[in-house]
N, C-alpha and C positions, 0 to 999 in steps of 0.2 A: 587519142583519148587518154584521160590520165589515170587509166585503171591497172592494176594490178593483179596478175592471173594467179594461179591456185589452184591446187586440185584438194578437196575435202570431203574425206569418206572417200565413194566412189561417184561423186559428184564434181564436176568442173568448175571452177567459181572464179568470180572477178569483184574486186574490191574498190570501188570510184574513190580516191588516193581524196579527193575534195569534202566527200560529203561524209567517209567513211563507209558508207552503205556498201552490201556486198550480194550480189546477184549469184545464184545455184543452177547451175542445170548438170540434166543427167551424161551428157555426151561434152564431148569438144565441138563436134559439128551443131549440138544445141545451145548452146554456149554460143558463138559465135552468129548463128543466127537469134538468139537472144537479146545480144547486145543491138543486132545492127537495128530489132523493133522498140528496144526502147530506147534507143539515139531516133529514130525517126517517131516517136511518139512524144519523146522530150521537143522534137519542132514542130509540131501542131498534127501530125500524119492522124488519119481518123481512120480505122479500118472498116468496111462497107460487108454486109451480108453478101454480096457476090462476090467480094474480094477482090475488089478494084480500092487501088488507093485515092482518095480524097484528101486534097492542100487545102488547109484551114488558112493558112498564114502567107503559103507561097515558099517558094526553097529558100 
């Protein structure tokens, strides 16, 4: 992924080198699970009230 990591304040952050946009979380461990639901939200992932994932598009 063409992001660039950062830490700001006491905040983790990653910067998408393409769009400029820059993504915040509180942890490294949040941070990393942050990015991996919006790379899986950026390909159609729909998240379900039980918490099972739903393919909109297919992988």
């Amino acid at each position: 992924m063409p992001y660039r990591k950062f830490r700001r304040g006491g905040k983790y952050c990653m910067q998408n080198k393409e769009t400029g946009k820059t993504y915040c979380y509180t942890s490294a461990a949040a941070r990393i699970k942050g990015m991996k639901m919006h790379e899986a939200f950026k390909h159609g992932w729909v998240p379900t009230r039980l918490g099972s994932a739903i393919w909109k598009k297919g992988v």
